[in-house]
Backbone as CSV, one residue per row, in Angstrom:
resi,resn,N_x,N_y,N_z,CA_x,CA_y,CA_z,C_x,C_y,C_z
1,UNK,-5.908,-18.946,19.130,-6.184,-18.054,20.229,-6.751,-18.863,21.378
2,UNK,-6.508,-18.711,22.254,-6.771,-19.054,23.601,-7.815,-18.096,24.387
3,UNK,-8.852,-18.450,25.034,-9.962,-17.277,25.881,-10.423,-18.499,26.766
4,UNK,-9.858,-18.552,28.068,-10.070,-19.062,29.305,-9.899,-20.414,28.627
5,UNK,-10.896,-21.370,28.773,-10.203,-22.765,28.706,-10.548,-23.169,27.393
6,UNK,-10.800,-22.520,26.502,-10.832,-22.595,25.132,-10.341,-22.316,24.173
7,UNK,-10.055,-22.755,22.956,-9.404,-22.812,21.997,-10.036,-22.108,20.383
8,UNK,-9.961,-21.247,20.328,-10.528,-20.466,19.035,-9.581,-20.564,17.843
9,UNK,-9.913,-21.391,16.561,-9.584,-21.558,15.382,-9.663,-21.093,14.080
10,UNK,-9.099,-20.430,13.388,-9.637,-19.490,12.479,-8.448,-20.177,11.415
11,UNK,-8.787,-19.546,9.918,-7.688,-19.707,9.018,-7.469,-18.375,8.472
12,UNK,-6.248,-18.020,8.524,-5.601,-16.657,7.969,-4.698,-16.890,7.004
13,UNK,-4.392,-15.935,6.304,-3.299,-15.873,5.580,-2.003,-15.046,6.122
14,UNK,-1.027,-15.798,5.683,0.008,-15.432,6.051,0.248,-13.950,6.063
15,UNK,-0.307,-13.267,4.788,0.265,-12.050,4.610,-0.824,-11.129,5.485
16,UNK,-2.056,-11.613,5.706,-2.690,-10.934,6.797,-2.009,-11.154,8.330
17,UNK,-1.768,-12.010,8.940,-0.745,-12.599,10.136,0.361,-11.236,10.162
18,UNK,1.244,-11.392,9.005,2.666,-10.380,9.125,1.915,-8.914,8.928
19,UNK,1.082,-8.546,8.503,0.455,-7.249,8.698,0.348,-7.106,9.912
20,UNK,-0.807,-7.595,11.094,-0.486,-7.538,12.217,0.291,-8.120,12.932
21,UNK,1.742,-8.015,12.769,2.509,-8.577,13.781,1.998,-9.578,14.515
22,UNK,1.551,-10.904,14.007,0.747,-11.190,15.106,2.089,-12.882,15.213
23,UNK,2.488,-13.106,16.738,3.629,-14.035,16.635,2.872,-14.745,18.062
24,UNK,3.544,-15.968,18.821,2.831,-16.568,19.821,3.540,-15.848,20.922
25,UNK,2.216,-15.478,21.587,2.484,-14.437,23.155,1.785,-13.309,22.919
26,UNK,1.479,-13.295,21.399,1.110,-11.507,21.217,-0.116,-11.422,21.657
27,UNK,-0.690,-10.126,22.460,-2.445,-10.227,22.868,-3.154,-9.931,21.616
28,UNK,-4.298,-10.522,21.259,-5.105,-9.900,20.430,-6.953,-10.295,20.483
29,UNK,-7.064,-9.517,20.255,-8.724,-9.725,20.064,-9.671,-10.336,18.960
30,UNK,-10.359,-11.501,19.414,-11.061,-11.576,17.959,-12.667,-11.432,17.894
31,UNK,-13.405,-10.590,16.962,-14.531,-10.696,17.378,-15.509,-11.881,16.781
32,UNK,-16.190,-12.121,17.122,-16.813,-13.695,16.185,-18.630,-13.442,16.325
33,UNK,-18.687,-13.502,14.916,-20.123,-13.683,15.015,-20.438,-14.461,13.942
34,UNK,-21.226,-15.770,14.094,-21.651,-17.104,13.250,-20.039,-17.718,12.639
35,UNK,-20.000,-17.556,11.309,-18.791,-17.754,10.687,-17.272,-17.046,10.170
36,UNK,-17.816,-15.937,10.815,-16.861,-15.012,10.711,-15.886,-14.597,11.728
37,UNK,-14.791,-14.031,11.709,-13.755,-14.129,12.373,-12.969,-13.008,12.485
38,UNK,-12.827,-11.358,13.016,-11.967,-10.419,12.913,-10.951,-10.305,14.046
39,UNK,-9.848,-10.333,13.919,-8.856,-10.144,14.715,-7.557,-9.128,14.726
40,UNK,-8.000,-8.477,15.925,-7.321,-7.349,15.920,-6.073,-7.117,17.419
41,UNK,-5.240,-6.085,17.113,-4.289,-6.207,17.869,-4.185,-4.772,18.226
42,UNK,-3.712,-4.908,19.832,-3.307,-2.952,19.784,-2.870,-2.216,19.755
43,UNK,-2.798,-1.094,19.302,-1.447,0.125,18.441,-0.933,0.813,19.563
């Protein structure tokens, strides 16, 4: 994920990825607090 000139890194699993449609271009949100990582997309 990309947010202004930064680069946000997370590790997912594939089968979480194809749940949300998530492909390069798609918008999505991630929220982050310490080590954790939720990313969501919109319906």
């Amino acid at each position: 994920m990309c947010c202004g000139p930064y680069r946000v890194v997370s590790l997912m699993s594939r089968e979480a990825a194809d749940a949300l449609n998530l492909k390069a271009g798609v918008v999505a949100v991630a929220s982050i607090k310490a080590t954790n990582v939720v990313v969501e997309v919109a319906q």
